[in-house]
C-alpha positions as CSV (number, residue, x, y, z in Angstrom):
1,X,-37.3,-58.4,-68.0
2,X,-40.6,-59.7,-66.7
3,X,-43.1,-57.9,-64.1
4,X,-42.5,-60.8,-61.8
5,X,-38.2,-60.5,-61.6
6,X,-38.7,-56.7,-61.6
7,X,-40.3,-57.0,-58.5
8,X,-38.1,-59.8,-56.7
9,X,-35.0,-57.1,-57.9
10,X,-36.8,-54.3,-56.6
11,X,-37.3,-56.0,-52.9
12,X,-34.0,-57.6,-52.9
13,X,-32.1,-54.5,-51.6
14,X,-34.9,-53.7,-48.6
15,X,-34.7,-57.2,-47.6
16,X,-31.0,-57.0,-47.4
17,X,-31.8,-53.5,-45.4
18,X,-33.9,-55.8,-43.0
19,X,-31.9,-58.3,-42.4
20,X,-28.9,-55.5,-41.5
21,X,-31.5,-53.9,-39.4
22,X,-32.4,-57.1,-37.8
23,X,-28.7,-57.9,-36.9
24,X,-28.0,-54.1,-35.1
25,X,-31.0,-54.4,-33.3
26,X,-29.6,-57.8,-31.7
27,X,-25.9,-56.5,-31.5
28,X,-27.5,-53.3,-29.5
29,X,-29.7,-55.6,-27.2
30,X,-26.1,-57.5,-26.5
31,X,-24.5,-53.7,-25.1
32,X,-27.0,-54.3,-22.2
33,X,-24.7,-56.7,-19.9
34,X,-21.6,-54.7,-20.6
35,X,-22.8,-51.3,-20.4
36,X,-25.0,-52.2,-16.9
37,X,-21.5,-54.3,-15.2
38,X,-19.7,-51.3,-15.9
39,X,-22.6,-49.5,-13.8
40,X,-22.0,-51.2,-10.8
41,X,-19.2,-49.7,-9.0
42,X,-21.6,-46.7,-9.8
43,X,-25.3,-47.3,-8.4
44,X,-26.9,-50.5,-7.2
45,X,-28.5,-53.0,-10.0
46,X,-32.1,-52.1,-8.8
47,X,-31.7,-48.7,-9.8
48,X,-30.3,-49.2,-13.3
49,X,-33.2,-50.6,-14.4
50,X,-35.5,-48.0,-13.3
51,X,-33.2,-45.2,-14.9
52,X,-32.8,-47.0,-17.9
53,X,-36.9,-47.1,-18.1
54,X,-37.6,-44.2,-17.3
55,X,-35.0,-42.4,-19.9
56,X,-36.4,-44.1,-22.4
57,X,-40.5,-43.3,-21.4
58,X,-39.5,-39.8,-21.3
59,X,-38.2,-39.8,-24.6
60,X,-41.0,-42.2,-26.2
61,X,-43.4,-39.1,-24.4
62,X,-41.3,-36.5,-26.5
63,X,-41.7,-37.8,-29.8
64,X,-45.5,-38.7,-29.1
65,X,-46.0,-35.3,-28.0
66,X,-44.5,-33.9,-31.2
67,X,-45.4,-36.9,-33.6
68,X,-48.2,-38.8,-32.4
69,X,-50.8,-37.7,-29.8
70,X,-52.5,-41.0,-29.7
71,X,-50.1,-42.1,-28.3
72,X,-51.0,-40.9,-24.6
73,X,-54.7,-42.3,-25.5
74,X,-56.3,-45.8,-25.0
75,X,-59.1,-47.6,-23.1
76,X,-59.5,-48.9,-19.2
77,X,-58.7,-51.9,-20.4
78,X,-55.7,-51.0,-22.3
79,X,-54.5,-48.8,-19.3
80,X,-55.1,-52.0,-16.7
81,X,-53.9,-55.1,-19.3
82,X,-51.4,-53.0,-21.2
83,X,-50.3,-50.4,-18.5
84,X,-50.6,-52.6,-15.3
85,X,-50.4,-56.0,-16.4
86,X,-47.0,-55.0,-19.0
87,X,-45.8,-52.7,-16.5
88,X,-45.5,-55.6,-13.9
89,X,-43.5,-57.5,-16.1
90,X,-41.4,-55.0,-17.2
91,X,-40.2,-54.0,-13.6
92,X,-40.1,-57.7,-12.7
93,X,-37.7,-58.1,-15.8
94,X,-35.4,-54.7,-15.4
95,X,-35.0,-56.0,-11.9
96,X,-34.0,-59.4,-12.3
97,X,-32.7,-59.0,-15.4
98,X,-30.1,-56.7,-13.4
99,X,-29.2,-59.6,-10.9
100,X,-28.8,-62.0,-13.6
101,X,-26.1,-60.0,-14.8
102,X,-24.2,-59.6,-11.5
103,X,-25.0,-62.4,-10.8
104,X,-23.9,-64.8,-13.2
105,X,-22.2,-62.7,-16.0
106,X,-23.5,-61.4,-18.8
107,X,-23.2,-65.0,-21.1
108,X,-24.9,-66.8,-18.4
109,X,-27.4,-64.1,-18.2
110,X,-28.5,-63.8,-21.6
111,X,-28.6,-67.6,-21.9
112,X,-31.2,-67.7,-18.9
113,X,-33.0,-64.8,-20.8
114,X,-32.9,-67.2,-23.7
115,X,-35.3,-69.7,-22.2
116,X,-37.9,-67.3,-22.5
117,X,-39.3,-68.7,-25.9
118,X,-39.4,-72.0,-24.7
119,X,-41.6,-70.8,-21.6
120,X,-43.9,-69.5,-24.7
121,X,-43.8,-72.8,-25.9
122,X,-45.2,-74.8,-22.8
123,X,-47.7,-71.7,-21.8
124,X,-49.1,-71.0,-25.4
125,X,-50.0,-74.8,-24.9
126,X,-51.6,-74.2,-21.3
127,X,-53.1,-71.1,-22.0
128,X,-53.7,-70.6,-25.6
129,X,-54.5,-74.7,-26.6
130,X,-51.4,-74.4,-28.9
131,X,-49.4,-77.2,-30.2
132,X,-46.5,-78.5,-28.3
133,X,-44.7,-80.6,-31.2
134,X,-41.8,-83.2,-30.9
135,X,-39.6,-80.6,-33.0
136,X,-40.3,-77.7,-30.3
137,X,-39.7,-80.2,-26.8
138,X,-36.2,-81.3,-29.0
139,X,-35.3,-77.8,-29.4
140,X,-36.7,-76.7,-25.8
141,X,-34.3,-79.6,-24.2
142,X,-30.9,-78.0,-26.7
143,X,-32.1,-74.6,-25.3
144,X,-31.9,-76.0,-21.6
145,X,-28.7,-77.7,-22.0
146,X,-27.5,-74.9,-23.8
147,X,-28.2,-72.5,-20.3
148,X,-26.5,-74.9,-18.3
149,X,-23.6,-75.3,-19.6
150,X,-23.0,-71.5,-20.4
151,X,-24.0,-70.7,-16.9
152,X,-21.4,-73.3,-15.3
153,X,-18.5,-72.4,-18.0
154,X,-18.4,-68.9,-17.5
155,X,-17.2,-66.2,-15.1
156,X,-19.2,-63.4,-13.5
157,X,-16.7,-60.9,-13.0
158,X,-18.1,-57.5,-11.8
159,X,-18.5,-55.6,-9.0
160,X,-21.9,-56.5,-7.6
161,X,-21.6,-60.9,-8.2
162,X,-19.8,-61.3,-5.1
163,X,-22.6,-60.0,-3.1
164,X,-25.1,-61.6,-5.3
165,X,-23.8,-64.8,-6.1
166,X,-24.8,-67.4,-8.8
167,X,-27.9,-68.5,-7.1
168,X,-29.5,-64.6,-6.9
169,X,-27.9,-64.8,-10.5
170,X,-30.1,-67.6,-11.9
171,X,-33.3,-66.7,-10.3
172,X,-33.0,-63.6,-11.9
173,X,-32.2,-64.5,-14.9
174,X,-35.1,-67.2,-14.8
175,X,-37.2,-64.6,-13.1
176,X,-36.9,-62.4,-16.3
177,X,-37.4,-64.5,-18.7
178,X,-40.6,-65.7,-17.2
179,X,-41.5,-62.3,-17.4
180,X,-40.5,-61.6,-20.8
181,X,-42.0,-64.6,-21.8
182,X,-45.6,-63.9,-20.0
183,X,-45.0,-59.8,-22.1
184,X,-44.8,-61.7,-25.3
185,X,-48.4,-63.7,-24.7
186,X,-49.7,-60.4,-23.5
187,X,-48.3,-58.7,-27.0
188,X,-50.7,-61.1,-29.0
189,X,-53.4,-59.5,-28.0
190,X,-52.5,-56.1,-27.3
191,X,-50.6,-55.5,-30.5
192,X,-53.6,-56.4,-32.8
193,X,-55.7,-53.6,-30.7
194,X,-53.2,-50.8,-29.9
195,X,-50.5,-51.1,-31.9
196,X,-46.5,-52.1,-31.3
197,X,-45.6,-48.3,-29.8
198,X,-48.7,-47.5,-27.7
199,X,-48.3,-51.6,-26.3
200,X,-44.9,-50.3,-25.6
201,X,-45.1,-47.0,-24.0
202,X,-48.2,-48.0,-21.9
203,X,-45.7,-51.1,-20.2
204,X,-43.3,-48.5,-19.8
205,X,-45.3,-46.0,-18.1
206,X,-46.5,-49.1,-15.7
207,X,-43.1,-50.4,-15.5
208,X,-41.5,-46.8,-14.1
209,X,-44.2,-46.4,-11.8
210,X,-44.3,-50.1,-10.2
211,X,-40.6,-50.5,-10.3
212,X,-40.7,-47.2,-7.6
213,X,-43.3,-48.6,-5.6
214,X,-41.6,-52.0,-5.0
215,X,-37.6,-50.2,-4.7
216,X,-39.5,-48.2,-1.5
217,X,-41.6,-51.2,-0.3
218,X,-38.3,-54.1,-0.5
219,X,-35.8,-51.3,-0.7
220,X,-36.9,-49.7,3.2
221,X,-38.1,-46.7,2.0
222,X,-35.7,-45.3,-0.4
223,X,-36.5,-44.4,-3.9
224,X,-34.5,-45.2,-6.8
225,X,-30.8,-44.1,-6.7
226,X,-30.0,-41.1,-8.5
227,X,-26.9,-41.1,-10.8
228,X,-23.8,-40.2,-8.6
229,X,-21.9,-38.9,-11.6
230,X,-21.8,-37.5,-15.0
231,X,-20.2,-41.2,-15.9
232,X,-23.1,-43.2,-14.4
233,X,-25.3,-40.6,-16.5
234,X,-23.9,-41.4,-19.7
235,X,-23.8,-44.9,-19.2
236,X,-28.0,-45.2,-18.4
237,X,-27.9,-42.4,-21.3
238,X,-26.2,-45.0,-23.3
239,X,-28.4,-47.7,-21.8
240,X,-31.7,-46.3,-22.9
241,X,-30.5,-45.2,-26.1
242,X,-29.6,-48.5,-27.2
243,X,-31.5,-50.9,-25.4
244,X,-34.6,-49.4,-25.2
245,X,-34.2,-46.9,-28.1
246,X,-32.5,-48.0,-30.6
247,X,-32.4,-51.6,-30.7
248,X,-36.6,-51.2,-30.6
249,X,-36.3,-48.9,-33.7
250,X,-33.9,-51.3,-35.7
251,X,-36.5,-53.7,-35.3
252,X,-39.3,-52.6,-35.7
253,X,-37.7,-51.1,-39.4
254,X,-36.3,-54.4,-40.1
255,X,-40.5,-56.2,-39.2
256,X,-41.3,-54.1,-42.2
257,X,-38.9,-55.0,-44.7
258,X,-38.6,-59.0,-43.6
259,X,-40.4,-61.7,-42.3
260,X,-40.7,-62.1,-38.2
261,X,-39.1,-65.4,-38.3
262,X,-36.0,-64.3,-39.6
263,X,-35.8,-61.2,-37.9
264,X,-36.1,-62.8,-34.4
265,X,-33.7,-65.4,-35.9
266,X,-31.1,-62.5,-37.0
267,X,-31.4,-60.7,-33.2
268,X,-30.1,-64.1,-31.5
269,X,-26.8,-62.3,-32.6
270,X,-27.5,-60.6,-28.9
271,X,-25.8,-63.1,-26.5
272,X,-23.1,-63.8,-28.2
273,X,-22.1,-59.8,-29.1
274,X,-22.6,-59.4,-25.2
275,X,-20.4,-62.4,-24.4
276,X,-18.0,-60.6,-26.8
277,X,-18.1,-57.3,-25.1
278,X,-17.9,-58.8,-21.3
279,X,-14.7,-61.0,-22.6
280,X,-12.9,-57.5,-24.1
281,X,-14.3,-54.9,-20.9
282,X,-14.5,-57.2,-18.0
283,X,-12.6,-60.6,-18.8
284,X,-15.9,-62.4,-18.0
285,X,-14.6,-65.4,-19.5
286,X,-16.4,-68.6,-20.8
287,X,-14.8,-72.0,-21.0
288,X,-14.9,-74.7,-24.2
289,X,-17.9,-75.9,-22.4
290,X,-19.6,-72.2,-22.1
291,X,-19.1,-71.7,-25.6
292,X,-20.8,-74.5,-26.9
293,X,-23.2,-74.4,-24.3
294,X,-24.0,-70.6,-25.8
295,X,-23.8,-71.7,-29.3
296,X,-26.4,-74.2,-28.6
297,X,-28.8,-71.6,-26.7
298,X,-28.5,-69.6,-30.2
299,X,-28.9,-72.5,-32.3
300,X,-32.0,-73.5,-30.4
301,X,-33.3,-70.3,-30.4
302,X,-33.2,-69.0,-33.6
303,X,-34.1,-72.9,-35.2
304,X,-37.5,-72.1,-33.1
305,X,-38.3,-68.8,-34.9
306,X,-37.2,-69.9,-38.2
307,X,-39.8,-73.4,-38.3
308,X,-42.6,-71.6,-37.0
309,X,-42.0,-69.2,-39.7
310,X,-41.7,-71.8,-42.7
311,X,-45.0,-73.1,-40.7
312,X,-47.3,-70.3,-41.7
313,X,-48.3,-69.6,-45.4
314,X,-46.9,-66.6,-46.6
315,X,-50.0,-63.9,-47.4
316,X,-50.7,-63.2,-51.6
């Protein structure tokens, strides 16, 4: 046996690792519909979000304190790019994010999330001078058509859409992918200098202080609702052991064993595990036309990640 087929044999099973990792991670991300509908008749969808934050800062704190101390350090500018400038976005997404869901279901929800790449797409061009090929405006357009017809061919069954109604339900779900995508540019930059869990826990830290502020500035005072019940506090347990947890840690193992192209492309599993789970808890049901429409939002997707991938040379 030659060097050269040792090593391929040697990688083979850690690839295989990554590429399981990559797919839990997305199936994890996909509990966050179901699990926060099932909140609802609980707490209000403004406060998930901050509980499901702040859960998971606390316990990012824990292990830094016992792991990793420099963790809790970094610059001004980190604190004011990273900490306030990440922090917005994350409590613009946990809050929208929430009204997509009740909003429009969990389907049409992830599918507006879905959009976020190709909102990368047009502002890496605007901002960053980066290409804006023929092959990414094809797949942008699949991705859009996808949305709409998952959004129309679905059902938003739960106890908060009939307050919210679609329209609060698409703004949100536009809403948070704008901010997801806008987190993603701000990543390029931040993850070079800091590092993937400081980036992380410095948005977080942001995100569970300005998501107070603006639930007692829009929300007449009150602060975030606590849990009512031991039930609502296993399902934010459950929420930020996942979702935030979890899903992060899946990831990030799978980064390390696997290209990001077709780990990104292995975690567009998501929508389609948390159209699954809505169908079997809530019957949030999606038509012929909703199917497809999600298939192609997946398709789109996960096409993206995987060109710009084969795009870049692979390092010696």
């Amino acid at each position: 046996m030659t060097a050269a087929s040792s090593g391929a044999t040697a990688t083979r099973p850690s690839r295989v690792i990554g590429y399981l990792f990559a797919l839990g991670a997305g199936a994890t991300w996909g509990t966050t519909g179901p699990l926060s509908t099932g909140l609802y008749n609980l707490m209000p969808a403004t406060s998930i979000g901050f509980w499901r934050v702040l859960i998971g800062t606390i316990a990012l704190a824990i292990w830094g304190g016992l792991f990793r101390r420099d963790l809790f350090r970094a610059d001004r500018r980190g604190w004011l790019i990273v900490g306030l400038g990440g922090g917005a976005m994350v409590a613009l997404f946990e809050i929208a994010y929430q009204f997509a869901i009740a909003g429009v279901g969990v389907a049409g929800a992830a599918a507006l999330l879905y959009t976020a790449p190709v909102i990368v797409a047009v502002l890496a061009r605007l901002i960053l001078k980066e290409a804006l090929t023929p092959t990414r405006i094809a797949l942008a357009v699949l991705v859009m058509v996808g949305v709409a017809l998952t959004v129309t061919g679905g059902s938003n069954a739960g106890a908060e859409a009939a307050r919210m109604g679609v329209t609060a339900g698409v703004a949100g779900g536009l809403l948070s992918a704008l901010s997801y995508a806008l987190t993603s540019l701000m990543g390029r930059w931040a993850a070079p200098r800091y590092g993937v869990v400081k980036v992380l826990f410095l948005e977080a830290i942001g995100g569970v202080v300005l998501i107070w502020i603006a639930l007692a500035i829009w929300g007449g005072g009150r602060t975030p609702t606590l849990p009512p019940s031991a039930a609502a506090w296993r399902g934010l347990l459950g929420l930020a052991a996942g979702s935030v947890i979890a899903a992060n840690l899946l990831f990030f193992g799978a980064m390390k064993r696997i290209e990001a192209a077709p780990a990104s492309v292995a975690a567009t599993i998501e929508p389609v595990v948390g159209a699954l789970l809505a169908l079997l808890l809530f019957s949030q049901r999606l038509t012929a036309p909703g199917w497809l429409g999600l298939l192609m939002v997946v398709a789109g997707v996960a096409t993206g990640y995987l060109l710009e991938g084969l795009r870049k040379q692979p390092e010696p």
